[in-house]
TORMARBA-868013 format. One record per atom (N, C-alpha, C): residue in three letters; x, y, z. Coordinates in steps of 0.02 Angstrom, whole numbers, plus 50000, padded with zeros to 5 digits. Example, Ala and Ser with C-alpha at 12.3 -4.5 7.8 and 13.67 -1.06 7.14 Angstrom:
2
ALA506604971650390 ALA506154977550390 ALA506604983550390 SER506424988850354 SER506844994750357 SER506455000250394 
This chain:
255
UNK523775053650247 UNK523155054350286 UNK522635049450261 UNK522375047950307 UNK521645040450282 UNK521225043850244 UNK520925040650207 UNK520525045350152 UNK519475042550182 UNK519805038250222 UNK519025037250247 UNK519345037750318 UNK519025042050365 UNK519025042850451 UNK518435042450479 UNK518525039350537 UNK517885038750577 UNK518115044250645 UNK517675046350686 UNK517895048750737 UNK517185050150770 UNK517045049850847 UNK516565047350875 UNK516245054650945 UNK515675055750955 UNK515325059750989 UNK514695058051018 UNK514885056551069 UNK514235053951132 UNK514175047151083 UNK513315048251054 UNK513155041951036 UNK513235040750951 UNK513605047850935 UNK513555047050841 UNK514285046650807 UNK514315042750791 UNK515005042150753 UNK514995043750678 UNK515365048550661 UNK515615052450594 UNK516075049150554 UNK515905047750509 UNK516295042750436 UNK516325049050371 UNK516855050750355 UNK516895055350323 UNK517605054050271 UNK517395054950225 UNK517535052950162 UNK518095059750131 UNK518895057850152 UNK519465062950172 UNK519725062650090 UNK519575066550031 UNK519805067249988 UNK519635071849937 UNK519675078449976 UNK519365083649949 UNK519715086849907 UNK520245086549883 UNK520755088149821 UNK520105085749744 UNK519785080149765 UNK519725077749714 UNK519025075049708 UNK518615081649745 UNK517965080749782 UNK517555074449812 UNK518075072049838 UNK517755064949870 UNK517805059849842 UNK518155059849766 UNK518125055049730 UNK518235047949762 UNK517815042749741 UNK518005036849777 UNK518605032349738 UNK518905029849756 UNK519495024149733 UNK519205018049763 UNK519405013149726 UNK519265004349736 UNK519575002949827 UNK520115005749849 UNK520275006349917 UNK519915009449958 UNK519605015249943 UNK519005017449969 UNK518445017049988 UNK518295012749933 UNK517505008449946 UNK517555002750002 UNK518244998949990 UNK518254993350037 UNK518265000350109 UNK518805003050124 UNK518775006350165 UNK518145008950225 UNK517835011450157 UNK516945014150190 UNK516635009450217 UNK516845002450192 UNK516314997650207 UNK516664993550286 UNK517354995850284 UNK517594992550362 UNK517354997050410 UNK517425004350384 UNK517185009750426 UNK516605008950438 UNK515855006150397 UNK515335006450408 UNK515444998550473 UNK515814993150461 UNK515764987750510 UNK516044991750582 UNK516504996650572 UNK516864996850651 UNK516505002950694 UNK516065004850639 UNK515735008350678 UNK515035008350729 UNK514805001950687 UNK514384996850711 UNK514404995050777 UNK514904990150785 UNK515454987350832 UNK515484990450890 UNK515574998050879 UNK515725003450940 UNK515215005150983 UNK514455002350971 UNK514155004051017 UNK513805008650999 UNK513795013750941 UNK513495017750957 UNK512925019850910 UNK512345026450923 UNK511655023950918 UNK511575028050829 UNK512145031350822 UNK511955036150741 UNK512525035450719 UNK512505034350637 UNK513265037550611 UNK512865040450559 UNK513395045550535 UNK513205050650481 UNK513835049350435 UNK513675050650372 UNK514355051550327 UNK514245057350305 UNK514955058550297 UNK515015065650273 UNK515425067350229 UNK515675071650189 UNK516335073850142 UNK516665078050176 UNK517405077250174 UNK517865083850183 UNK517785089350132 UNK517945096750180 UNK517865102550130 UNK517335102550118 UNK516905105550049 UNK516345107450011 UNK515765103850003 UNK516265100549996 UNK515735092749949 UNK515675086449976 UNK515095083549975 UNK515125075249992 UNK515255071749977 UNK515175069349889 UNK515605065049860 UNK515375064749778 UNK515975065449721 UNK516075065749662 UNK515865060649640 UNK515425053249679 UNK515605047449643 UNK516285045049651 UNK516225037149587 UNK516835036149582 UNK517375039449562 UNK517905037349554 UNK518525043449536 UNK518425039849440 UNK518365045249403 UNK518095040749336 UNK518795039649300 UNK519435042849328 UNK520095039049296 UNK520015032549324 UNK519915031049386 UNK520135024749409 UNK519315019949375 UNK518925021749348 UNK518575016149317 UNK518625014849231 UNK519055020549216 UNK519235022249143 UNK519765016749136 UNK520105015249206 UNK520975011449187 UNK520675004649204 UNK520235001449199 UNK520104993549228 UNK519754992949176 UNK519964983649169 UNK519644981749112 UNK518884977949134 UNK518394974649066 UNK517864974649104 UNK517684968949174 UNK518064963349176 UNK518164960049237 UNK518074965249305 UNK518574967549291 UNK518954971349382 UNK518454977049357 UNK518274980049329 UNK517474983349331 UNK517104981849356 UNK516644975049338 UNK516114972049370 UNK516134972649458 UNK516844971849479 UNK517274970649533 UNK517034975649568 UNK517024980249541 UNK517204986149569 UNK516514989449583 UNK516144987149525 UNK515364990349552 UNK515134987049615 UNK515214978849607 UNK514954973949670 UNK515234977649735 UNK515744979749728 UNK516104983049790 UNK515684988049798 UNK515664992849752 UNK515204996549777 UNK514484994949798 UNK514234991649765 UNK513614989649798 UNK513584988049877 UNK514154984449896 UNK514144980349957 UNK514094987850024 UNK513994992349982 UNK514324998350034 UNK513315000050042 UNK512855000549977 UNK512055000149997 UNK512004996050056 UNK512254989050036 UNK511954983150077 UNK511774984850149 UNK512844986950167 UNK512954986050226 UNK512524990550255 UNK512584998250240 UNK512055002750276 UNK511255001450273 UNK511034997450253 UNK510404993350237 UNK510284990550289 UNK511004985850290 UNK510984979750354 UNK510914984450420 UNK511244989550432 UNK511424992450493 UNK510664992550541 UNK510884990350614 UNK510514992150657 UNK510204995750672 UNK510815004450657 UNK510565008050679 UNK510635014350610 UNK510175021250615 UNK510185023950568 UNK510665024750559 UNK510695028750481 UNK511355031750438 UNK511015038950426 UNK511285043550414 UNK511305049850408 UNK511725053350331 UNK511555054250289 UNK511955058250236 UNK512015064550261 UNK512485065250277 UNK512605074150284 UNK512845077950225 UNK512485080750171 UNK512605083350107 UNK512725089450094 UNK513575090150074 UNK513545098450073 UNK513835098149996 UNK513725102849957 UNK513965104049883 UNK513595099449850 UNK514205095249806 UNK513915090749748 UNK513935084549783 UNK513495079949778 UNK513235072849784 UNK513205071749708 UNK513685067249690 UNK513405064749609 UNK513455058749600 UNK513205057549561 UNK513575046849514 UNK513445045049583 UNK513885040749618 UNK514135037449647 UNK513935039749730 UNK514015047549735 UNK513965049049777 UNK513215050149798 UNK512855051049752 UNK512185052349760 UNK511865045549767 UNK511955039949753 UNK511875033249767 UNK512105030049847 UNK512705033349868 UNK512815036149952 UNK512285037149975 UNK512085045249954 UNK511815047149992 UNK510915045249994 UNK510885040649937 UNK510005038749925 UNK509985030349967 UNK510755029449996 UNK510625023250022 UNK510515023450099 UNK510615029550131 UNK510665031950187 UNK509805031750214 UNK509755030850265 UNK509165031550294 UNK508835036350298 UNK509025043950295 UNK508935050250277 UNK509555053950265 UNK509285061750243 UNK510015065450207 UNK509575071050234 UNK510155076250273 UNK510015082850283 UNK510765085150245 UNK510455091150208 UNK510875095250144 UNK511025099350175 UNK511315105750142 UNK511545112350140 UNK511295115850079 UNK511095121150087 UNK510845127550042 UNK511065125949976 UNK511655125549983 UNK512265125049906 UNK512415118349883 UNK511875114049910 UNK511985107849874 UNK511915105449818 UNK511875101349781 UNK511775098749724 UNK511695089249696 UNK511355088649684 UNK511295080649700 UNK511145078449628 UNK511265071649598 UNK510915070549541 UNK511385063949527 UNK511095061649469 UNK511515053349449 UNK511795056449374 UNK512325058449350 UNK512395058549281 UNK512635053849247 UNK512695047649257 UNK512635041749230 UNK512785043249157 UNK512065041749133 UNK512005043349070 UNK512435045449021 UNK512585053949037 UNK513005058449012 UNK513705055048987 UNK513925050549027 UNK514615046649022 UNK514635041948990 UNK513865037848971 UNK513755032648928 UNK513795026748985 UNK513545027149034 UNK513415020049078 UNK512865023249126 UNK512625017749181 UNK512035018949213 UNK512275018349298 UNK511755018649332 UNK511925017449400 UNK511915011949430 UNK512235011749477 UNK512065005649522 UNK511885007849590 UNK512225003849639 UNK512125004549706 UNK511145003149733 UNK510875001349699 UNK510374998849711 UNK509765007449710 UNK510055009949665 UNK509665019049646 UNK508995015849621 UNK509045011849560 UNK508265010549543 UNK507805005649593 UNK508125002649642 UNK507455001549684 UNK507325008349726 UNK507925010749762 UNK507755014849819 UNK507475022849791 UNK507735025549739 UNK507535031449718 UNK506855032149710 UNK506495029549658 UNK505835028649629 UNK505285028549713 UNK505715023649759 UNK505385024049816 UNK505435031149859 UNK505755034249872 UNK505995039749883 UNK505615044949849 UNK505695048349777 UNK505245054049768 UNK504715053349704 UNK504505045849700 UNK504045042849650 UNK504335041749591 UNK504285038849535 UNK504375033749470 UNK504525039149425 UNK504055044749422 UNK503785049249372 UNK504845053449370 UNK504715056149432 UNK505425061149448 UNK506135057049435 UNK505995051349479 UNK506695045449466 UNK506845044749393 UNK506155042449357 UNK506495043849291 UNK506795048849251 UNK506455054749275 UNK506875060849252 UNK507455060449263 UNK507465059749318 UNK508325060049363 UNK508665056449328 UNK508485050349321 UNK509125045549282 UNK508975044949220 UNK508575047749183 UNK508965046249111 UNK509015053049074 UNK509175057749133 UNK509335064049076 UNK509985067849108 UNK510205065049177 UNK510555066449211 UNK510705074649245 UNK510005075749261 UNK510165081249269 UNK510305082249367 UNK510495089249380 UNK510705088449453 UNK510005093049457 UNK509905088449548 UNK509535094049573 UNK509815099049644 UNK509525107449635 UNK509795111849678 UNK509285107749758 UNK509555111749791 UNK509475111349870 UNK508905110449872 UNK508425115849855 UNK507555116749877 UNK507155112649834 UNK507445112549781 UNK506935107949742 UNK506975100049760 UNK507805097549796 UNK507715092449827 UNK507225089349867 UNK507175095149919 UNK506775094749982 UNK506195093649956 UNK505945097649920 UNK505045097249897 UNK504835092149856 UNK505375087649830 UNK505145081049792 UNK505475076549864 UNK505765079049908 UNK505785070149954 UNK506455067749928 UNK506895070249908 UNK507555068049886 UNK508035068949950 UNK508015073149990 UNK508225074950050 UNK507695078450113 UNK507965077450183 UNK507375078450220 UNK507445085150253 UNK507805089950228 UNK508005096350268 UNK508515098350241 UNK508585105350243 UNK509055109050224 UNK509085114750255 UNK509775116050265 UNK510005118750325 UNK510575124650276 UNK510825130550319 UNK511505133550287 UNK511905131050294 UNK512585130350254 UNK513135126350256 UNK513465126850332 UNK513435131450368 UNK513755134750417 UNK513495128650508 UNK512635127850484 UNK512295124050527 UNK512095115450518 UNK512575112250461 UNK512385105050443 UNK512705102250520 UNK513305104350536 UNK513645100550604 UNK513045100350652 UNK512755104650677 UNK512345105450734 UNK511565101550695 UNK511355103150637 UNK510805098750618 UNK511145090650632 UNK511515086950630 UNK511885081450618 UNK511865079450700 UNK511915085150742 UNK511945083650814 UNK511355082050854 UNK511055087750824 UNK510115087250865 UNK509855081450819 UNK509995080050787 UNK509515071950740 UNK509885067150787 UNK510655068150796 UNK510845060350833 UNK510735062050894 UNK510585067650937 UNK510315067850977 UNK509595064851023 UNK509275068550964 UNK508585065950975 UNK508555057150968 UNK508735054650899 UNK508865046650880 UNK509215045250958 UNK509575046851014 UNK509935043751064 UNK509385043251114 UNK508855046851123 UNK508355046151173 UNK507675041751140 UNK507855038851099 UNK507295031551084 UNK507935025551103 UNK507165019151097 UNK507435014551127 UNK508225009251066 UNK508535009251086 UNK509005005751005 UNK508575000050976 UNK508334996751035 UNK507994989150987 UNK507534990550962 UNK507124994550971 UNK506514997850942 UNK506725000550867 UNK507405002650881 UNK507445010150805 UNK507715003650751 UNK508074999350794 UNK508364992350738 UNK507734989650714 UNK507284988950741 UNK506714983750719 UNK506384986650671 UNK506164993650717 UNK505594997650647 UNK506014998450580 UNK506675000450581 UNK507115001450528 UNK507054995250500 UNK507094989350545 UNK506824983550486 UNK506294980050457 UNK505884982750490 UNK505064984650478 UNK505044990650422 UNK505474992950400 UNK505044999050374 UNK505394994850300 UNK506034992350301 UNK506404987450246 UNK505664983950218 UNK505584979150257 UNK505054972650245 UNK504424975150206 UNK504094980850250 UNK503564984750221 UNK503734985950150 UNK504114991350134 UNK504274991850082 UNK504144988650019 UNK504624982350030 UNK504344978949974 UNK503874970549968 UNK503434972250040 UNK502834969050033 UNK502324970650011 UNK501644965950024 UNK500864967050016 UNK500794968150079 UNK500274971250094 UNK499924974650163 UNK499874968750219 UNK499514961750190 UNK499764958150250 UNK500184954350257 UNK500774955350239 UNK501294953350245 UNK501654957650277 UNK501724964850278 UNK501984970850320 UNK501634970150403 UNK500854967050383 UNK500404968050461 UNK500844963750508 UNK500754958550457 UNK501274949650505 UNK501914952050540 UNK502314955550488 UNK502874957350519 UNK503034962950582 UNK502624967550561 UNK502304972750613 UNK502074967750686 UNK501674963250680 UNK501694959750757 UNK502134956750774 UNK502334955050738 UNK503074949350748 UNK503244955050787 UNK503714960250752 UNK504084965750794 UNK503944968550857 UNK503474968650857 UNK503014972750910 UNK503024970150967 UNK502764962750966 UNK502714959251012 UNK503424955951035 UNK503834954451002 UNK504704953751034 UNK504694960151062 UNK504664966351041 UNK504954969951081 UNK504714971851148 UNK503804969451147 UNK503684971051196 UNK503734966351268 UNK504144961151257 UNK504734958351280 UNK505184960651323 UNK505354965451284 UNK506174967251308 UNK505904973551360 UNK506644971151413 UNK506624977351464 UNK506544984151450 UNK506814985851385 UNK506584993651366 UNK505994994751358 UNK505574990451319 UNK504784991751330 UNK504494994151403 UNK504604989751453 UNK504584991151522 UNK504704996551548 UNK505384997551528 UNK505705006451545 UNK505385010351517 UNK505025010251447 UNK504745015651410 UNK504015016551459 UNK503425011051456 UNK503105012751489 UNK503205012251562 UNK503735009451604 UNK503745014651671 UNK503955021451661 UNK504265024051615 UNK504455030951630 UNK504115033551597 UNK503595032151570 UNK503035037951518 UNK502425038451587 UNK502445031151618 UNK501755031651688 UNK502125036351737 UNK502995036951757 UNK503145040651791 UNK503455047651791 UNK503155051151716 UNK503195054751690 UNK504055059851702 UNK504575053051698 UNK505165052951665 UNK505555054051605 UNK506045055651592 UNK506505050751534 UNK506495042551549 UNK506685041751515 UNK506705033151491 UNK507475031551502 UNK507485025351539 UNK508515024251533 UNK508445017751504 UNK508675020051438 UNK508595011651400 UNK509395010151387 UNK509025001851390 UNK509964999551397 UNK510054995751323 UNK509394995051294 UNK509634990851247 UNK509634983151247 
Protein backbone atom coordinates (compact mmCIF):
# COMPACT_ATOMS: atom_id res chain seq x y z
CA UNK A 1 0.00 0.00 0.00
CA UNK A 2 1.48 3.75 -0.87
CA UNK A 3 2.50 5.20 2.20
CA UNK A 4 1.73 8.78 0.84
CA UNK A 5 -2.06 8.90 -1.03
CA UNK A 6 -3.72 11.60 -2.48
CA UNK A 7 -7.42 11.32 -3.20
CA UNK A 8 -9.66 14.24 -4.31
CA UNK A 9 -13.30 16.01 -3.28
CA UNK A 10 -14.98 18.77 -5.22
CA UNK A 11 -12.27 21.37 -4.92
CA UNK A 12 -9.89 19.81 -1.96
CA UNK A 13 -7.56 17.21 -2.44
CA UNK A 14 -6.34 15.01 0.66
CA UNK A 15 -2.54 13.98 0.93
CA UNK A 16 -2.31 11.76 3.73
CA UNK A 17 0.59 10.34 5.08
CA UNK A 18 -0.35 6.09 5.06
CA UNK A 19 1.96 4.73 7.82
CA UNK A 20 0.30 4.38 10.87
CA UNK A 21 2.00 1.17 12.25
CA UNK A 22 4.68 3.52 12.87
CA UNK A 23 2.82 6.79 13.55
CA UNK A 24 3.49 8.43 10.37
CA UNK A 25 6.98 8.05 10.58
CA UNK A 26 8.58 9.57 7.54
CA UNK A 27 11.28 7.53 5.40
CA UNK A 28 13.72 9.27 2.77
CA UNK A 29 11.01 7.68 0.04
CA UNK A 30 8.46 9.44 1.72
CA UNK A 31 9.59 12.79 1.76
CA UNK A 32 10.36 12.60 -1.98
CA UNK A 33 6.89 11.08 -2.20
CA UNK A 34 5.03 14.05 -0.25
CA UNK A 35 6.74 16.37 -2.35
CA UNK A 36 5.40 14.67 -5.88
CA UNK A 37 2.12 14.47 -4.07
CA UNK A 38 2.32 18.11 -3.10
CA UNK A 39 3.33 18.76 -7.27
CA UNK A 40 0.31 16.44 -8.56
CA UNK A 41 -1.88 17.87 -6.60
CA UNK A 42 -1.24 21.25 -7.73
CA UNK A 43 -1.55 20.15 -11.30
CA UNK A 44 -5.19 18.85 -10.65
CA UNK A 45 -6.82 21.94 -10.55
CA UNK A 46 -7.87 22.12 -7.46
CA UNK A 47 -8.56 25.08 -4.92
CA UNK A 48 -7.40 23.28 -1.13
CA UNK A 49 -5.28 20.42 -0.10
CA UNK A 50 -5.05 19.36 3.43
CA UNK A 51 -2.54 16.78 4.80
CA UNK A 52 -3.37 14.49 7.01
CA UNK A 53 -2.12 11.16 8.99
CA UNK A 54 -3.63 7.73 8.84
CA UNK A 55 -5.25 6.39 12.10
CA UNK A 56 -4.50 8.62 15.31
CA UNK A 57 -1.82 10.57 14.48
CA UNK A 58 -0.36 12.96 11.92
CA UNK A 59 3.08 12.43 11.91
CA UNK A 60 6.08 11.03 14.26
CA UNK A 61 8.60 13.07 12.29
CA UNK A 62 11.30 11.34 10.72
CA UNK A 63 11.49 7.60 11.23
CA UNK A 64 14.74 8.10 13.73
CA UNK A 65 16.08 4.37 12.71
CA UNK A 66 16.24 5.51 9.26
CA UNK A 67 18.31 8.78 10.28
CA UNK A 68 20.34 6.72 12.95
CA UNK A 69 21.52 4.27 9.76
CA UNK A 70 22.98 7.17 7.32
CA UNK A 71 26.14 8.53 7.49
CA UNK A 72 26.71 12.32 7.79
CA UNK A 73 26.66 13.04 3.86
CA UNK A 74 23.24 11.16 3.02
CA UNK A 75 22.08 13.02 6.28
CA UNK A 76 22.58 16.41 5.12
CA UNK A 77 20.61 14.71 2.06
CA UNK A 78 18.07 13.91 3.77
CA UNK A 79 17.29 17.05 5.76
CA UNK A 80 17.52 19.17 2.24
CA UNK A 81 14.85 16.72 1.20
CA UNK A 82 13.06 17.49 3.81
CA UNK A 83 13.23 20.96 3.61
CA UNK A 84 12.16 20.96 -0.07
CA UNK A 85 8.74 19.63 1.30
CA UNK A 86 8.46 23.67 3.50
CA UNK A 87 9.43 25.17 0.17
CA UNK A 88 7.09 23.46 -2.01
CA UNK A 89 3.94 24.17 0.24
CA UNK A 90 5.30 27.79 0.51
CA UNK A 91 5.46 27.88 -3.24
CA UNK A 92 1.84 26.55 -3.58
CA UNK A 93 -0.83 28.68 -5.16
CA UNK A 94 -3.21 27.59 -3.29
CA UNK A 95 -3.68 26.98 0.58
CA UNK A 96 -2.44 23.97 2.59
CA UNK A 97 -4.34 22.80 5.50
CA UNK A 98 -2.66 20.61 8.47
CA UNK A 99 -5.25 18.47 9.61
CA UNK A 100 -3.80 17.44 13.17
CA UNK A 101 -5.00 14.61 15.08
CA UNK A 102 -2.75 13.00 18.04
CA UNK A 103 0.99 13.63 17.99
CA UNK A 104 2.58 16.17 15.51
CA UNK A 105 6.31 15.97 16.56
CA UNK A 106 10.09 16.59 15.21
CA UNK A 107 9.45 16.48 11.82
CA UNK A 108 5.95 16.36 11.84
CA UNK A 109 5.32 19.42 13.67
CA UNK A 110 7.60 21.28 11.15
CA UNK A 111 4.68 19.77 8.54
CA UNK A 112 2.40 21.01 10.19
CA UNK A 113 4.04 24.80 11.07
CA UNK A 114 4.74 24.89 7.28
CA UNK A 115 1.13 24.65 6.31
CA UNK A 116 -0.81 27.74 5.85
CA UNK A 117 -3.04 26.90 8.79
CA UNK A 118 -3.67 23.71 11.09
CA UNK A 119 -7.06 22.74 12.51
CA UNK A 120 -6.34 19.99 15.46
CA UNK A 121 -8.32 17.60 17.44
CA UNK A 122 -8.98 17.68 21.25
CA UNK A 123 -6.25 14.86 21.75
CA UNK A 124 -3.62 16.43 19.98
CA UNK A 125 -0.25 17.07 20.80
CA UNK A 126 2.33 19.09 18.94
CA UNK A 127 5.94 20.08 19.84
CA UNK A 128 9.70 19.87 18.29
CA UNK A 129 11.79 17.47 20.60
CA UNK A 130 14.77 18.00 18.79
CA UNK A 131 16.82 18.69 21.49
CA UNK A 132 15.99 15.69 23.68
CA UNK A 133 17.79 13.47 20.88
CA UNK A 134 20.79 15.78 20.73
CA UNK A 135 20.07 17.61 17.26
CA UNK A 136 17.82 20.59 16.25
CA UNK A 137 15.17 21.34 13.70
CA UNK A 138 14.90 22.16 10.42
CA UNK A 139 12.30 22.55 7.82
CA UNK A 140 12.49 26.23 8.12
CA UNK A 141 10.67 26.07 12.20
CA UNK A 142 12.97 29.00 13.28
CA UNK A 143 11.80 31.45 10.73
CA UNK A 144 8.13 30.34 10.63
CA UNK A 145 7.44 29.42 14.35
CA UNK A 146 8.69 32.58 16.23
CA UNK A 147 6.36 34.16 13.46
CA UNK A 148 3.49 32.16 14.37
CA UNK A 149 3.18 32.33 18.31
CA UNK A 150 6.08 35.03 19.09
CA UNK A 151 10.05 34.59 19.95
CA UNK A 152 9.36 34.43 23.73
CA UNK A 153 7.12 30.76 23.32
CA UNK A 154 9.21 29.46 20.10
CA UNK A 155 12.00 29.52 22.28
CA UNK A 156 10.47 27.60 24.88
CA UNK A 157 9.30 25.19 22.38
CA UNK A 158 12.59 24.46 20.91
CA UNK A 159 15.04 24.31 23.34
CA UNK A 160 13.35 22.36 26.01
CA UNK A 161 11.33 20.23 23.78
CA UNK A 162 8.46 20.13 25.33
CA UNK A 163 4.89 19.09 23.59
CA UNK A 164 2.05 21.20 23.56
CA UNK A 165 -1.76 19.79 24.48
CA UNK A 166 -4.68 20.90 22.14
CA UNK A 167 -5.96 24.15 24.04
CA UNK A 168 -2.96 25.57 24.99
CA UNK A 169 -2.03 25.32 21.23
CA UNK A 170 -4.91 27.31 20.15
CA UNK A 171 -4.40 30.18 22.72
CA UNK A 172 -0.71 30.81 21.79
CA UNK A 173 -1.55 30.71 17.77
CA UNK A 174 0.19 27.38 17.21
CA UNK A 175 -3.00 26.06 15.61
CA UNK A 176 -6.23 27.83 14.43
CA UNK A 177 -9.10 25.60 15.86
CA UNK A 178 -9.81 22.67 17.50
CA UNK A 179 -12.33 20.50 16.91
CA UNK A 180 -13.27 16.63 18.47
CA UNK A 181 -11.46 13.97 16.82
CA UNK A 182 -14.81 12.64 15.49
CA UNK A 183 -15.45 16.35 13.54
CA UNK A 184 -11.71 17.23 11.95
CA UNK A 185 -13.23 15.55 8.42
CA UNK A 186 -16.15 17.97 8.27
CA UNK A 187 -13.94 21.02 9.83
CA UNK A 188 -11.43 20.14 6.75
CA UNK A 189 -14.63 20.35 4.47
CA UNK A 190 -16.34 23.67 5.50
CA UNK A 191 -12.65 25.51 5.40
CA UNK A 192 -12.19 24.00 1.74
CA UNK A 193 -15.47 24.85 1.24
CA UNK A 194 -15.65 28.21 2.13
CA UNK A 195 -11.65 28.72 0.52
CA UNK A 196 -13.77 27.35 -2.95
CA UNK A 197 -16.13 30.41 -3.01
CA UNK A 198 -13.18 33.15 -3.18
CA UNK A 199 -11.58 34.10 -6.17
CA UNK A 200 -8.21 31.44 -6.81
CA UNK A 201 -6.05 34.38 -8.22
CA UNK A 202 -6.88 36.48 -5.47
CA UNK A 203 -6.18 33.59 -2.60
CA UNK A 204 -2.63 32.89 -4.78
CA UNK A 205 -1.67 36.49 -4.66
CA UNK A 206 -2.67 37.50 -1.08
CA UNK A 207 -0.97 34.12 0.00
CA UNK A 208 1.90 35.75 -1.74
CA UNK A 209 1.42 38.95 -0.32
CA UNK A 210 1.11 37.79 3.01
CA UNK A 211 4.89 35.69 2.20
CA UNK A 212 6.46 39.20 1.04
CA UNK A 213 4.87 41.13 3.99
CA UNK A 214 6.24 39.00 6.32
CA UNK A 215 9.55 39.46 5.88
CA UNK A 216 9.55 43.09 4.73
CA UNK A 217 9.54 46.87 5.96
CA UNK A 218 6.12 48.48 5.72
CA UNK A 219 6.90 50.06 2.41
CA UNK A 220 7.99 47.50 0.82
CA UNK A 221 4.78 45.24 1.81
CA UNK A 222 2.60 48.73 0.63
CA UNK A 223 4.55 48.42 -3.04
CA UNK A 224 3.76 44.94 -3.21
CA UNK A 225 0.20 45.22 -1.94
CA UNK A 226 -0.43 47.56 -5.20
CA UNK A 227 1.41 45.64 -7.40
CA UNK A 228 -1.15 42.78 -6.39
CA UNK A 229 -4.07 44.60 -6.25
CA UNK A 230 -3.95 46.30 -9.23
CA UNK A 231 -3.04 42.98 -11.57
CA UNK A 232 -5.77 41.57 -10.10
CA UNK A 233 -7.99 44.15 -10.62
CA UNK A 234 -7.33 43.23 -14.14
CA UNK A 235 -8.53 40.00 -14.20
CA UNK A 236 -12.06 38.88 -15.14
CA UNK A 237 -12.71 37.63 -11.59
CA UNK A 238 -12.38 41.05 -10.22
CA UNK A 239 -15.25 41.93 -12.66
CA UNK A 240 -17.29 38.88 -11.58
CA UNK A 241 -16.68 39.75 -7.93
CA UNK A 242 -17.94 43.19 -8.30
CA UNK A 243 -20.74 42.31 -10.80
CA UNK A 244 -22.05 39.82 -8.49
CA UNK A 245 -21.65 41.75 -5.15
CA UNK A 246 -23.71 44.97 -7.39
CA UNK A 247 -26.07 42.01 -8.38
CA UNK A 248 -26.35 40.76 -5.17
CA UNK A 249 -25.23 37.12 -6.37
CA UNK A 250 -22.62 34.44 -5.85
CA UNK A 251 -19.66 35.11 -7.85
CA UNK A 252 -18.68 32.42 -10.80
CA UNK A 253 -15.02 32.77 -10.86
CA UNK A 254 -13.05 31.00 -13.38
CA UNK A 255 -9.77 31.83 -12.42
Amino acid sequence: MDEIQISYTGHLATITINRPAKLNALTWEMVAALCDGLRTAEGSGTRVIALRGAGEHFCAGADIGVEASLNPLDYRRFVESIQEITLAIRRLPMPVIAAVDGYAVGGGAELAVACDWRLATSRCRIGFPEVTLGISVTSGVTHLLPRLIGFGRASEMLLTGRLVAAEEAQAIGLVNRVVPPDELDAAVAETAAQLARTGPLAVALQKRALAVGARSDLPTALDFETETIHTLFTTADAQEGFAAFLAKRPPRFQG
